[in-house]
C-alpha positions as CSV (number, residue, x, y, z in Angstrom):
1,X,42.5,-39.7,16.0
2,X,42.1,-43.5,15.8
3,X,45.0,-45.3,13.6
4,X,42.5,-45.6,10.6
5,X,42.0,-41.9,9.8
6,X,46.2,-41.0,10.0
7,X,48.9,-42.6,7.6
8,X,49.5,-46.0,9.3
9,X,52.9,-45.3,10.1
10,X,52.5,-42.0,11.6
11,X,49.7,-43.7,14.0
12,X,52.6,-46.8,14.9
13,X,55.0,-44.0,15.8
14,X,52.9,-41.7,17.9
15,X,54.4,-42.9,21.5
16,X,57.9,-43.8,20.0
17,X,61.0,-41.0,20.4
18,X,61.7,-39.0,17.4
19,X,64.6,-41.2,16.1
20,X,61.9,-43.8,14.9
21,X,61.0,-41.0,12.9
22,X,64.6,-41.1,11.1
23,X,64.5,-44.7,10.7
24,X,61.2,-44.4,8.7
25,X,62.4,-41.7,6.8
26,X,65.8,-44.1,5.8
27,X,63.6,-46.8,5.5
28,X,61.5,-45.1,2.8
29,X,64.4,-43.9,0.9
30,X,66.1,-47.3,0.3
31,X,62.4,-48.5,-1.0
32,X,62.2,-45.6,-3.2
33,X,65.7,-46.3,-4.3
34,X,64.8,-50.1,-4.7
35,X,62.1,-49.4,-7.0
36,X,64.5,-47.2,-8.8
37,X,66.1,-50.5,-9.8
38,X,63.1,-52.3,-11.4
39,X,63.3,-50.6,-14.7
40,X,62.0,-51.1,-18.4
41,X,64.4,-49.0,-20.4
42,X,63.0,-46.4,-23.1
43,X,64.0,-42.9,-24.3
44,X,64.0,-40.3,-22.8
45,X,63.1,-40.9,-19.5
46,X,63.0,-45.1,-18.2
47,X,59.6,-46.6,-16.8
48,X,60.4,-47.6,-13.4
49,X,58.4,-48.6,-9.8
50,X,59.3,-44.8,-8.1
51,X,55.9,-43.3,-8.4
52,X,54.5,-46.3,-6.8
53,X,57.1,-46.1,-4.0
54,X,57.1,-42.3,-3.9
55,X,53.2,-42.5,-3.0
56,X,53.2,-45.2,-1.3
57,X,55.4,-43.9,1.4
58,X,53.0,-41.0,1.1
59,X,50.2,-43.0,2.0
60,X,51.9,-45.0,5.1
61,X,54.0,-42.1,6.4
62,X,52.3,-38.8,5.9
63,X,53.5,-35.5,4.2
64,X,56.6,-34.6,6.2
65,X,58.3,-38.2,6.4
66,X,57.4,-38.8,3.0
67,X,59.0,-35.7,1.7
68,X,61.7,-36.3,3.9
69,X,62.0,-39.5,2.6
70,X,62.5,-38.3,-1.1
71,X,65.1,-35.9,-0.1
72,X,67.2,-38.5,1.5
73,X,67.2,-40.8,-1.2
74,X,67.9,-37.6,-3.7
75,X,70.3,-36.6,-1.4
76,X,71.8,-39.6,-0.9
77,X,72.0,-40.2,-5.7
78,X,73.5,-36.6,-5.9
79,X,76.5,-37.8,-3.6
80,X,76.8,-40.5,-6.4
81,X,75.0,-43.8,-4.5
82,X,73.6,-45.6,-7.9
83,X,69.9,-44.7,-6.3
84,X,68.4,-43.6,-9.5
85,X,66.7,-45.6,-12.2
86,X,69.3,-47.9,-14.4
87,X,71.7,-47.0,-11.0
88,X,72.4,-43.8,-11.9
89,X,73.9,-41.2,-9.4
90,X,75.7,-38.2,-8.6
91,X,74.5,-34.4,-10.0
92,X,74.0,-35.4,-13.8
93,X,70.4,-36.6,-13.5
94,X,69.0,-33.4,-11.9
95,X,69.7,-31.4,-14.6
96,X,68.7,-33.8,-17.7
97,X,66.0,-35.5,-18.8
98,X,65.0,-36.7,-15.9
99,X,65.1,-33.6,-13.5
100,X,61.8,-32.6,-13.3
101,X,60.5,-35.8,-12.5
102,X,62.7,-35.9,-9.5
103,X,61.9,-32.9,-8.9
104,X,57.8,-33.8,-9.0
105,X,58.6,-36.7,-6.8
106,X,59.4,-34.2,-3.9
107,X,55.7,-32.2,-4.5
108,X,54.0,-35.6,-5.2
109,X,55.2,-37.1,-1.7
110,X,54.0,-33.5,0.8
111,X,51.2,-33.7,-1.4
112,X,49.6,-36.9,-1.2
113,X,50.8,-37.3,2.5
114,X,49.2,-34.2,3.4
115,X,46.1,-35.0,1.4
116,X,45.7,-38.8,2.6
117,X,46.4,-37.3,6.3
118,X,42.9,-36.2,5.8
119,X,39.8,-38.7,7.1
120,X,38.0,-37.9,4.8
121,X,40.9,-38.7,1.7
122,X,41.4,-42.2,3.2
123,X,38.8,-44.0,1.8
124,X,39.6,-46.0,-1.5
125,X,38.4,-44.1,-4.1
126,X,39.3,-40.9,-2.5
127,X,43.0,-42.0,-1.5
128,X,43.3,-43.6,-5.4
129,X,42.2,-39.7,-6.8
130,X,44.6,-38.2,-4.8
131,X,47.5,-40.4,-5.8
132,X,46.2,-40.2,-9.5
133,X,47.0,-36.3,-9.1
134,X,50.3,-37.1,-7.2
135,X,51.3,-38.5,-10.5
136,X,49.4,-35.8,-12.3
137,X,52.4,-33.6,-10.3
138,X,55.2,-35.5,-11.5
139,X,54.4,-36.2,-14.4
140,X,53.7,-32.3,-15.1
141,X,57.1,-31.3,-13.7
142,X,58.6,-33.6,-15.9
143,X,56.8,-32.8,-19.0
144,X,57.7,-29.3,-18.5
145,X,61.5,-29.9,-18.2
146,X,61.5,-32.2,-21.2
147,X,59.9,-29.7,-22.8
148,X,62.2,-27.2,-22.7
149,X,64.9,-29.7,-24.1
150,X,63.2,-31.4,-26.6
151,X,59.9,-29.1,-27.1
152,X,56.1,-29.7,-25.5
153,X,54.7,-32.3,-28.6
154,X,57.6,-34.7,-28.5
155,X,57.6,-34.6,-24.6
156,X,53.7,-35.6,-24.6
157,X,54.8,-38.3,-26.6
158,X,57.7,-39.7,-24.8
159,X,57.5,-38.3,-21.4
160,X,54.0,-38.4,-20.4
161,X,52.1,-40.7,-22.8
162,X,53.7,-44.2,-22.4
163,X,53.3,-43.9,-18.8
164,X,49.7,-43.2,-18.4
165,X,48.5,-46.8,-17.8
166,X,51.1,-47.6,-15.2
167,X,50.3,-44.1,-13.6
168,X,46.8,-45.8,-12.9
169,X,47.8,-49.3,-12.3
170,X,50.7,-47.7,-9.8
171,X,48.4,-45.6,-8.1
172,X,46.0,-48.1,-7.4
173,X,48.2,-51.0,-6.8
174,X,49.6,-47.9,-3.8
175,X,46.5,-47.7,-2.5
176,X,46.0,-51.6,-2.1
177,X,48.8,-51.6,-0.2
178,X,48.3,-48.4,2.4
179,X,45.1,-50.0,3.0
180,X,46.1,-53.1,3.8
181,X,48.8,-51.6,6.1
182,X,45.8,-49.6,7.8
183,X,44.3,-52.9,8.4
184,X,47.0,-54.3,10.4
185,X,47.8,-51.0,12.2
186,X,44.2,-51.4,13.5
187,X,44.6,-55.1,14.5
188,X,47.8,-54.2,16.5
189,X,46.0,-51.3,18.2
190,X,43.2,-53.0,19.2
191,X,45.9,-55.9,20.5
């Protein structure tokens, strides 16, 4: 399959050993965990750069680095690294407010990797639908554990709501970006 129809990284590290595979996977952790860190505070949840990481390491790496990736950088916040938004670690965020988003970030990543693995899903607007239902994912997962702490109305309105415009200007802003990284995987290639 040529490097345009596979998640750029994926085609880069098809003739490299399987410890290039680890690196990728730290690699997209820390980025996740960097866009943890650019945060606009609100109640109950904080608006932050994740989904865009999360799918963007989707689209570069495919569904099985990219879910990888999410575990490790959960892993590594549950050990109490200041990974999560506002630099929060350690076990309390997976069972608050903000638990089912996290959780939603593991789905969203095998998801869209799997999905953009397809030729046929790579193409803008296909590629910008599937990452528009990646944060369809986590944004369901967290609206149903907000729910159950605060009920469904009031979750809608702080949990879902507010972040509707960045879940479209994230997703495509993602997609800008895999697709200029499958630009340059096909210059290299063809080098």
């Amino acid at each position: 399959m040529s490097p345009g129809h596979v998640a750029p990284l994926r085609a880069l590290l098809a003739d490299r050993p399987a410890a290039w595979g680890l690196g990728v996977v730290l690699a997209g952790s820390w980025l996740i965990a960097a866009s943890s860190w650019v945060s606009v505070p609100m109640h109950p949840v904080p608006m932050t750069l994740q989904t865009f990481a999360v799918l963007l390491v989707a689209g570069l790496a495919g569904a099985r680095l990219a879910a990888a990736s999410v575990i490790t950088w959960l892993a590594q916040a549950a050990i109490g690294l200041p990974l999560l938004a506002d630099g929060a670690g350690g076990l309390d965020p997976f069972s608050g407010p903000t638990a089912g988003y996290l959780a939603g970030f593991v789905i969203a990543a095998f998801a869209c990797g799997w999905l953009t693995d397809m030729p046929r899903l790579r193409g803008w607007l296909a590629m910008t639908l599937v990452f528009l239902a990646g944060h369809a994912f986590i944004l369901g997962a967290g609206w149903l554990r907000l729910s159950s702490l605060i009920g469904p109305e009031a979750a809608w309105a702080s949990g879902i709501e507010p972040f509707l415009l960045g879940a479209l200007l994230k997703s495509v802003l993602a997609v800008i970006v895999v697709k200029l990284a499958e630009r340059w995987v096909r210059r290299t290639a063809t080098d």
